[in-house]
Backbone as JSON Lines, residues from 0, in Angstrom:
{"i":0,"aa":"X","n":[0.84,-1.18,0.0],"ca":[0.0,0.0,0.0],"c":[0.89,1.25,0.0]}
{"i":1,"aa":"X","n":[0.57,2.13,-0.8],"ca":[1.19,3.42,-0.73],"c":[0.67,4.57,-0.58]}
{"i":2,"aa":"X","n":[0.49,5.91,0.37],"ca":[0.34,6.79,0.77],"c":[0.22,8.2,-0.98]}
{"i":3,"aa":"X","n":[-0.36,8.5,-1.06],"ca":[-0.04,9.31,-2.46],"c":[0.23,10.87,-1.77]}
{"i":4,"aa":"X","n":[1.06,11.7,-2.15],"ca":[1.25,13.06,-1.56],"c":[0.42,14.16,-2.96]}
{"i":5,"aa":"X","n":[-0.01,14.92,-1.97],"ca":[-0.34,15.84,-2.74],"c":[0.25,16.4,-4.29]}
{"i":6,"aa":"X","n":[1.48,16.33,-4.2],"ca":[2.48,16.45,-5.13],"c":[1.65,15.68,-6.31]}
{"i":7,"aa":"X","n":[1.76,14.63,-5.89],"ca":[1.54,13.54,-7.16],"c":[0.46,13.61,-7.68]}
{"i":8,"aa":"X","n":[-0.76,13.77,-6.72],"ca":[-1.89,13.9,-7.22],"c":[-1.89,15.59,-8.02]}
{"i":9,"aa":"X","n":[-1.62,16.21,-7.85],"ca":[-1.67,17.49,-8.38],"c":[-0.85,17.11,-10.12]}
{"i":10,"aa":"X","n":[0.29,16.39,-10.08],"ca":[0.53,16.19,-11.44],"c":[-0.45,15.09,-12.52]}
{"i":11,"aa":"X","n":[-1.07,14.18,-11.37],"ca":[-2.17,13.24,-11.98],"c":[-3.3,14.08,-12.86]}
{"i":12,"aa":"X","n":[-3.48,14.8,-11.77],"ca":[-5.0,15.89,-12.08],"c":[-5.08,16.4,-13.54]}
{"i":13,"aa":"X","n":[-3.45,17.18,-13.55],"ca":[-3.16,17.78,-14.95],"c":[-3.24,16.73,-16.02]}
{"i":14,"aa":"X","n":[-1.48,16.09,-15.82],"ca":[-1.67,14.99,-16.81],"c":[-1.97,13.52,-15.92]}
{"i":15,"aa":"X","n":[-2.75,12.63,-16.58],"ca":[-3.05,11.38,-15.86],"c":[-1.39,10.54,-15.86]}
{"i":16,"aa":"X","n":[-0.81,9.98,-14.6],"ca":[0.08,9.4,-14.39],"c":[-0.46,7.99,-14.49]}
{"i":17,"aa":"X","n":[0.28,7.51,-15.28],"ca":[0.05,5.76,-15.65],"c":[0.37,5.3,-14.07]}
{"i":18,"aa":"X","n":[1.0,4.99,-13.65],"ca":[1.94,4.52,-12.58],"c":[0.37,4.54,-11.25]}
{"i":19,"aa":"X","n":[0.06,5.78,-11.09],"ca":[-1.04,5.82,-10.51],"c":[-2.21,5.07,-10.8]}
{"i":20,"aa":"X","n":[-2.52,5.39,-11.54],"ca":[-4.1,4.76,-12.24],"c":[-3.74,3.15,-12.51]}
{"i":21,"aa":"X","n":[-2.82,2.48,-12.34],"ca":[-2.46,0.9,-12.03],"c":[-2.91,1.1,-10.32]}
{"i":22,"aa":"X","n":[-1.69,1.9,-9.94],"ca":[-2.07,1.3,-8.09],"c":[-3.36,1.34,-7.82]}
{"i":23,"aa":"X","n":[-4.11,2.68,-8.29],"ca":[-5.58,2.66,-8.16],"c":[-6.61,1.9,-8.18]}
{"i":24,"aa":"X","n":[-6.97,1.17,-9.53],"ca":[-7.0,-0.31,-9.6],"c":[-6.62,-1.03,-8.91]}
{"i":25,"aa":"X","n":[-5.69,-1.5,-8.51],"ca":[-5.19,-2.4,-7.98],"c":[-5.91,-2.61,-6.62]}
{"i":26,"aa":"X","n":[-6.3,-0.9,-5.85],"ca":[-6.41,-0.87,-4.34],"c":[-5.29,-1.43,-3.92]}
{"i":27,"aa":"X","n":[-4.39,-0.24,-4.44],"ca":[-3.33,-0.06,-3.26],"c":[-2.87,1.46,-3.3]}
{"i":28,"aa":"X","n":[-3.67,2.03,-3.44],"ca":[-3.51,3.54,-2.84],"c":[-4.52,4.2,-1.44]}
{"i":29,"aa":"X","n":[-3.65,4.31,-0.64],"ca":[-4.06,5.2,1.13],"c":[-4.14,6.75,0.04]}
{"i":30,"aa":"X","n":[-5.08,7.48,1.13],"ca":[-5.07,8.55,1.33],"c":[-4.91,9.1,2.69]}
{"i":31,"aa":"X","n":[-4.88,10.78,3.06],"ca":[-4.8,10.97,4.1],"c":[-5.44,12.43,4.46]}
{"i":32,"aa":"X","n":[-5.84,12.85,5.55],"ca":[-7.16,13.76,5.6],"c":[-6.47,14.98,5.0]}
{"i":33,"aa":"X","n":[-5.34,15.18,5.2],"ca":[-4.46,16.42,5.01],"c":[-4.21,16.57,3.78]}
{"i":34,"aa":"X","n":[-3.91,15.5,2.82],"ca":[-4.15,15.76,1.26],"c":[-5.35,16.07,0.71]}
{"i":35,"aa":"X","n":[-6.39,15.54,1.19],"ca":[-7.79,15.9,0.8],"c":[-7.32,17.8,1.32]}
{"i":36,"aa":"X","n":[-7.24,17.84,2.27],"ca":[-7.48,19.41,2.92],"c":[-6.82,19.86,2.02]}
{"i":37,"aa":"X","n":[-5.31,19.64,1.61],"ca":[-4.36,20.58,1.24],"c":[-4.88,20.38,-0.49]}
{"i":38,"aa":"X","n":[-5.51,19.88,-0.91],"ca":[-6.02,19.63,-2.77],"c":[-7.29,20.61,-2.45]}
{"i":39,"aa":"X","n":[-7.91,20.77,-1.9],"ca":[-9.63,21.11,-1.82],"c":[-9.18,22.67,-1.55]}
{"i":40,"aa":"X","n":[-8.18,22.93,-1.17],"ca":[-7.76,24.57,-1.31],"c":[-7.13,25.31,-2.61]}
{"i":41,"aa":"X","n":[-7.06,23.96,-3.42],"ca":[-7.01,24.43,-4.61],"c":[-7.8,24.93,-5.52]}
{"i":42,"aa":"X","n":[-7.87,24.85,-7.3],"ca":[-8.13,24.89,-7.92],"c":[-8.48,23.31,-8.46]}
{"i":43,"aa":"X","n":[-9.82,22.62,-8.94],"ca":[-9.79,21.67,-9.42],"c":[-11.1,21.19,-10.22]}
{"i":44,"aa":"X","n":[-10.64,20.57,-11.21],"ca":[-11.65,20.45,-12.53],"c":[-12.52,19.03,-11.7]}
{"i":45,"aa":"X","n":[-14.01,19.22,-11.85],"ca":[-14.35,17.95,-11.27],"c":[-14.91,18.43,-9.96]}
{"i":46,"aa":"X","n":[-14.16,19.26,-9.21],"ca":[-14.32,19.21,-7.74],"c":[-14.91,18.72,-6.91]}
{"i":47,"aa":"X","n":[-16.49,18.17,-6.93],"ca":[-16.8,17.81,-6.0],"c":[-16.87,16.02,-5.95]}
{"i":48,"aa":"X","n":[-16.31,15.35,-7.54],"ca":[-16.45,14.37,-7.88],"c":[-14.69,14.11,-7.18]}
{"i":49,"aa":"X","n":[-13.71,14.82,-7.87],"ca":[-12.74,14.46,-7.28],"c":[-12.58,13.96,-5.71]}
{"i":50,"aa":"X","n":[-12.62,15.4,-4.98],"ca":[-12.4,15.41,-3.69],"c":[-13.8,13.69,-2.82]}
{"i":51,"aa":"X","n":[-14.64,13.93,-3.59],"ca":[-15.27,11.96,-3.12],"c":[-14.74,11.47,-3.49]}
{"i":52,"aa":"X","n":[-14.27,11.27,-4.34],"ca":[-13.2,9.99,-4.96],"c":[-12.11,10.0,-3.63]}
{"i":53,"aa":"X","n":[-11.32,10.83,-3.25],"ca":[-10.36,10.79,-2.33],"c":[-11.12,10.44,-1.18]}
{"i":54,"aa":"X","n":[-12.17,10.89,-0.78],"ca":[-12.37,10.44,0.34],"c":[-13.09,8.68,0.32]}
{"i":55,"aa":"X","n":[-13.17,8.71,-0.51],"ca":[-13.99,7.24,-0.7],"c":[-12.38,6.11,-0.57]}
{"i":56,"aa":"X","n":[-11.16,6.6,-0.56],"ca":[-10.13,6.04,-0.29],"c":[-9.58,5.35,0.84]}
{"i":57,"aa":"X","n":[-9.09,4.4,1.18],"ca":[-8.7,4.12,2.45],"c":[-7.79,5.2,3.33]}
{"i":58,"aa":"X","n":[-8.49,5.43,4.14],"ca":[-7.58,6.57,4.97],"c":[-6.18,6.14,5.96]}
{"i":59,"aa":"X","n":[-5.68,6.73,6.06],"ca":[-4.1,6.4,6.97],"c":[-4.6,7.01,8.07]}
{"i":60,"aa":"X","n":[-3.65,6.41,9.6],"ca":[-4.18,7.18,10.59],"c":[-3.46,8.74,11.29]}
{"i":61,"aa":"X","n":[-4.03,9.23,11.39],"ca":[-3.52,10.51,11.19],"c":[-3.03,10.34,12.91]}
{"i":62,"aa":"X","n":[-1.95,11.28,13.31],"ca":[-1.3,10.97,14.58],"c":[-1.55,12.8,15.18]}
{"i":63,"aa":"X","n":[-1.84,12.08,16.74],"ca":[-2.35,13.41,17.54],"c":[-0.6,14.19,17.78]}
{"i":64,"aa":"X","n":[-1.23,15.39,18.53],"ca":[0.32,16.45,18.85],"c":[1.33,15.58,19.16]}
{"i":65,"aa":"X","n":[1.27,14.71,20.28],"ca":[2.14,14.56,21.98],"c":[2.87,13.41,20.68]}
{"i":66,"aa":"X","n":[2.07,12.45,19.16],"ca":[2.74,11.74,18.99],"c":[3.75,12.62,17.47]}
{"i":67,"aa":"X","n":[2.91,13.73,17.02],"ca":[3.88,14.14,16.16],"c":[4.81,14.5,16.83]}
{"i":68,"aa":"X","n":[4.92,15.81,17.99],"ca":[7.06,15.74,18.23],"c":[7.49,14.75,18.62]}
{"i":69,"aa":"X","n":[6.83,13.71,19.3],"ca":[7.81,12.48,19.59],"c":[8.58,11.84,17.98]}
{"i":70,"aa":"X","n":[7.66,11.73,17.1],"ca":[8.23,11.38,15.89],"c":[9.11,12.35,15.45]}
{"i":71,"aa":"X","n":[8.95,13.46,15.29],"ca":[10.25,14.64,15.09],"c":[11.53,14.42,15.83]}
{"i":72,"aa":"X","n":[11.47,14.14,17.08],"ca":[12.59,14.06,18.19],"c":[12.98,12.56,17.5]}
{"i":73,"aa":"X","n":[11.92,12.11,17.13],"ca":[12.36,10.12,17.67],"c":[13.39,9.75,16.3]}
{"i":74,"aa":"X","n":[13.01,10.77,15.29],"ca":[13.61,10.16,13.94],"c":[14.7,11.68,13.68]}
{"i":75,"aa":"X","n":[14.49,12.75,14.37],"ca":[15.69,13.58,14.05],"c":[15.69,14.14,12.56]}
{"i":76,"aa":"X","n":[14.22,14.73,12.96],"ca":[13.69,15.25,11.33],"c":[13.11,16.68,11.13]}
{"i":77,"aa":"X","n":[13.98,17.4,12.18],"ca":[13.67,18.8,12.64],"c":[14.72,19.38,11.6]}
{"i":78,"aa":"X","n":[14.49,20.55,11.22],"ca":[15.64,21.48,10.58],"c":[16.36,20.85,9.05]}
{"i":79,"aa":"X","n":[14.83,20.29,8.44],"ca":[15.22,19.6,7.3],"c":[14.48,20.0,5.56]}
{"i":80,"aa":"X","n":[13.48,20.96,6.33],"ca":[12.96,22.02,5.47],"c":[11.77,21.25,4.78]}
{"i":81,"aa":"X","n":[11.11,20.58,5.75],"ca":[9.65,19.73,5.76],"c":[8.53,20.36,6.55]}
{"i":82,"aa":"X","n":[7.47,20.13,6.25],"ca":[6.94,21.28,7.48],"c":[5.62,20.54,7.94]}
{"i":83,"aa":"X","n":[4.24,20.88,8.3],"ca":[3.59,20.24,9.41],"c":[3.16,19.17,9.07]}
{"i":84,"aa":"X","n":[2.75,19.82,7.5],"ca":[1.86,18.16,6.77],"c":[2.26,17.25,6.4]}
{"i":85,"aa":"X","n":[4.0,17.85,5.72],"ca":[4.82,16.53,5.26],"c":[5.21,15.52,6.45]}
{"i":86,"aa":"X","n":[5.76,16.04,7.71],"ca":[6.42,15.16,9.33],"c":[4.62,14.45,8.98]}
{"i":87,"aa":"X","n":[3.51,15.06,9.14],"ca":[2.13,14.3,9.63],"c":[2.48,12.87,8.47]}
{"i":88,"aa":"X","n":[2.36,12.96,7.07],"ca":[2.12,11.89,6.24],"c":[3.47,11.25,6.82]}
{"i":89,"aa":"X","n":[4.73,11.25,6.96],"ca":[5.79,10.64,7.18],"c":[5.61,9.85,8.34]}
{"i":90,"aa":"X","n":[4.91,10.19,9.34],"ca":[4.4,9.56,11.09],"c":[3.15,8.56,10.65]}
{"i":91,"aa":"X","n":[2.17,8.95,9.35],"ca":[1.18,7.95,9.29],"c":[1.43,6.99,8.55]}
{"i":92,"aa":"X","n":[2.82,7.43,7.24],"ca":[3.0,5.82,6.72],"c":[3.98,5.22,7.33]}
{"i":93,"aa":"X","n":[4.55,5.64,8.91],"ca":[5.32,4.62,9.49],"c":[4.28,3.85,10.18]}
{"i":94,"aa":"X","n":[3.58,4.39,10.78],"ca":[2.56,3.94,11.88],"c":[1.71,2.92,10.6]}
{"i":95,"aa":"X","n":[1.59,2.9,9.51],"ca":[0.43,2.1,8.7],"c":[2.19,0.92,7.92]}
{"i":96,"aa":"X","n":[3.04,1.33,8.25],"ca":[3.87,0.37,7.54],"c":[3.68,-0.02,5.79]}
{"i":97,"aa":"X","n":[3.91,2.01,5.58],"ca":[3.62,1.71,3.94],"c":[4.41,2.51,3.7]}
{"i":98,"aa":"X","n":[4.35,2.69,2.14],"ca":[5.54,3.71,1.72],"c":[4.61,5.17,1.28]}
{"i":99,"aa":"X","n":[5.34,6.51,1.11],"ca":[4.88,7.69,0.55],"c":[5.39,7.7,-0.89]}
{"i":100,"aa":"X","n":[4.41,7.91,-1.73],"ca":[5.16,8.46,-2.96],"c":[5.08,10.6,-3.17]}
{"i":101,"aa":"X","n":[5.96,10.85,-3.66],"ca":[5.99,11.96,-3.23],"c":[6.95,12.29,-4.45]}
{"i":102,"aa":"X","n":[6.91,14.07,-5.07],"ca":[7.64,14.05,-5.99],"c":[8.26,15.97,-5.21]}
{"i":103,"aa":"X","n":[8.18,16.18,-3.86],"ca":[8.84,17.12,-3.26],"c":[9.99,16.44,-2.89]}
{"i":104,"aa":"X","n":[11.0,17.22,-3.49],"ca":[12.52,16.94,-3.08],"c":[12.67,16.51,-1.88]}
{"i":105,"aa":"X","n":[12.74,17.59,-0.94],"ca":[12.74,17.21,0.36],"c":[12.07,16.5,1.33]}
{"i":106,"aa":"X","n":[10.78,16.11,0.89],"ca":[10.22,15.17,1.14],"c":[10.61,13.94,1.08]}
{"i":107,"aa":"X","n":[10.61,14.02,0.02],"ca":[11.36,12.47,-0.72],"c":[12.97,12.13,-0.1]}
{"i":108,"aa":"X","n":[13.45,13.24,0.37],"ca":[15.31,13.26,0.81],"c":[14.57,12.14,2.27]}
{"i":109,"aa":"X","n":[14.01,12.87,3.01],"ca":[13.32,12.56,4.55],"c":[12.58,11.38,4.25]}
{"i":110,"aa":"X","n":[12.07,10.92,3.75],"ca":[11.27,9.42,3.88],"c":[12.66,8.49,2.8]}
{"i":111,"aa":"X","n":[13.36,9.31,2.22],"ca":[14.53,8.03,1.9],"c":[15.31,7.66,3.15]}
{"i":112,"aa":"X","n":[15.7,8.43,3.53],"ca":[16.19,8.31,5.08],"c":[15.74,7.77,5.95]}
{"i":113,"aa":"X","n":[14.5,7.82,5.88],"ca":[13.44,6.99,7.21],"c":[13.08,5.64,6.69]}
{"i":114,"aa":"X","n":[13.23,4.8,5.74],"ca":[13.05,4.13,4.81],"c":[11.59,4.1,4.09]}
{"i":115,"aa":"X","n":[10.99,4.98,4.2],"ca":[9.51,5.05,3.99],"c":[9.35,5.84,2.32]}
{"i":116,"aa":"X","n":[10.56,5.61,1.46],"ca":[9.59,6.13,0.15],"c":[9.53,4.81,-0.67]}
{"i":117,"aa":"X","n":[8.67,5.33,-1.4],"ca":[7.98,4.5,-2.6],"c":[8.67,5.06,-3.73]}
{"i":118,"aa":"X","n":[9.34,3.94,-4.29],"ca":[10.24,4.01,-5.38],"c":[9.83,2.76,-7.1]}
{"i":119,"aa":"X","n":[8.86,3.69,-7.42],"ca":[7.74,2.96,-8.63],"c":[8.56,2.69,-9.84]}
């Protein structure tokens, strides 16, 4: 199962990514509440068909405060130029034992490191 980041879906939207629309099928794509949030502040063709489609997705579990800085402290992922939502998806596909696909640099630097990217 793999976590999809906003990133990706935002290049899907435009042009359709093959790579995606297999996992899709397949049911093996997580979503997570924060990509829905962080897409639905966009701009998007479809909108209200899209954003159900995402939610009609298997959700990841999203992790409260006390456990996001413990994951910041626990993995030493402070001062790496990631910020609230990326540490959140990085804490829910450890906790779900899946990978992120992600096409933000630094994102992608931080879950190579943590062993958590998805490499398609």
């Amino acid at each position: 199962m793999i976590l999809i980041d906003t990133s990706v879906w935002v290049n899907h939207l435009r042009k359709s990514e093959p790579r995606l629309q297999t996992l899709l099928l397949a049911g093996e794509v997580y979503c997570h509440p924060f990509i829905i949030g962080e897409l639905a502040c966009g701009s998007i063709k479809n909108r209200q068909e899209i954003i159900s489609l995402l939610q009609s997705l298997p959700s990841t579990r999203t992790v409260n405060d006390n456990e996001f800085l413990y994951f910041i402290e626990q993995n030493k992922i402070y001062s790496k130029g990631i910020g609230y939502v990326d540490i959140h998806l990085l804490a829910s596909t450890k906790l779900e034992s899946i990978k992120l696909w992600t096409e933000d640099k630094r994102l992608k630097n931080v879950a190579t490191t943590l062993g958590l990217s998805y490499i398609g």
